[in-house]
N, C-alpha and C positions, 0 to 999 in steps of 0.2 A: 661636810662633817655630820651633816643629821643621819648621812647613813649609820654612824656608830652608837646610834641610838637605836634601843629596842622599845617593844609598844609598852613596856612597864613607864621606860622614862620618858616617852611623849606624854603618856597617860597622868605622870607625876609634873611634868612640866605645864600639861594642863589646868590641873586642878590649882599650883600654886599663882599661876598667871591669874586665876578669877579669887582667889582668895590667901595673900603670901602668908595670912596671921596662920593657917593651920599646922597643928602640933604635929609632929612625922606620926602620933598613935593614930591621927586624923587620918591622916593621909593613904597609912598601910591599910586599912580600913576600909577606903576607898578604892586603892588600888589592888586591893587583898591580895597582899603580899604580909608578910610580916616587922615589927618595927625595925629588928636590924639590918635586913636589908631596904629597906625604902630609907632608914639615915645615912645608909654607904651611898645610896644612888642620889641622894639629893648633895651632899658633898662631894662625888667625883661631879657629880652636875654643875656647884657653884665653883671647884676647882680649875674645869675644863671651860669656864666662861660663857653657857649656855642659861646660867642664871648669876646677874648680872649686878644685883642687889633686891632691896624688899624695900618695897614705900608705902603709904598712904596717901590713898588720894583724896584730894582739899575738894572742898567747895568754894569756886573764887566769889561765886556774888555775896555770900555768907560775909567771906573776908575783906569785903568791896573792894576788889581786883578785877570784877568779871566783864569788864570791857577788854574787848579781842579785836586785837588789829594783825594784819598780816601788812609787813609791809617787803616791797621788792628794792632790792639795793643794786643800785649797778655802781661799780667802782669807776675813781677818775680814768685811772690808765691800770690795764692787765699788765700788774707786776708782781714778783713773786713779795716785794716787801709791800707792795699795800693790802692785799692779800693775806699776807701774817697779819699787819696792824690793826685787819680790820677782825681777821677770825681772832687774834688776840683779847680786844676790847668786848666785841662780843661774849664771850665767856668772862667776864667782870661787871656784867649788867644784868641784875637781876630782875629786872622785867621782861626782857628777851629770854622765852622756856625753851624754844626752839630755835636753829636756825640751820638752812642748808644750804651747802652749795648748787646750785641748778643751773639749768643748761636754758637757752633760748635767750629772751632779751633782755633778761637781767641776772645774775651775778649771784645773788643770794635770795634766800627766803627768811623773811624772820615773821616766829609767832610772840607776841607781845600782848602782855595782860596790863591795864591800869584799870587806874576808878573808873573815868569817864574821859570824853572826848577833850576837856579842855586839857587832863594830865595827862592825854595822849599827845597833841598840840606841843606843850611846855618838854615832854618827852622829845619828839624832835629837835626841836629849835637846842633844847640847852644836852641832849646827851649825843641826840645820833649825828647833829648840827657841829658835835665838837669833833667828829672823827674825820680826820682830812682822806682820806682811804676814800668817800662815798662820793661820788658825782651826781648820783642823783638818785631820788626813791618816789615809789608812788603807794600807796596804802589802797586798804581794803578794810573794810570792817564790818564786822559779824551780825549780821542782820537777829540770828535765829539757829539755837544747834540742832541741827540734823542727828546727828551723831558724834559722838566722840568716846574711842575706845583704845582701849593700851592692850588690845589682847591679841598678839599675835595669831594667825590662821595656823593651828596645828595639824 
């Protein structure tokens, strides 16, 4: 689909990817283009699902969230109902920001912010401990961020 894009709307999807607060007068500005058409492009844009919504991003240690665990889920048995039950409960758990299905020796990936190790700990045991779907997980935990960025390669 990126083919139906021309270099106005890369260039306009750029610019809102590093900054979503900007007003389309910003924008046309940048893309110098003029404002009615950069507000037509940015709307067939959010229309067409290439812009997906607008956030802010937090600071978790601010919010004392910034313990990062990754942890690997491998389900009891590959069925399609444990499988819903687990991608189900997953999206009702707000400390799980991520999670993906993956390939190799385990079954899922999930990224996972708490305060610290003990309410990561208590995290298992009493949340991911209640979902009968998991057979078994092993964690990982964030030394030190390298990087971390929401900005697609355009």
């Amino acid at each position: 689909m990126k083919q139906d894009l021309d270099a106005y709307d890369l260039q306009l999807l750029q610019e809102l990817q590093h900054d979503g607060h900007l007003t389309i007068k910003e924008l046309s500005q940048r893309v110098h283009l003029s404002v009615s058409p950069v507000f037509e492009r940015v709307r067939k844009l959010e229309r067409e699902g290439y812009i997906q919504g607008y956030v802010a991003v937090l600071d978790a240690e601010k919010l004392d969230c910034g313990f990062i665990a990754f942890c690997y889920i491998k389900m009891k048995q590959h069925s399609h109902e444990n499988a819903v039950q687990l991608m189900t409960a997953v999206q009702e758990i707000p400390e799980i920001v991520e999670c993906y299905n993956i390939s190799g020796d385990y079954d899922f990936l999930l990224k996972i912010y708490v305060k610290n190790m003990k309410q990561y700990q208590q995290f298992v045991l009493r949340i991911l401990g209640d979902i009968p779907a998991i057979g078994n997980l092993n964690s990982s935990f964030v030394l030190g961020e390298v990087k971390n960025s929401h900005y697609l390669p355009i």
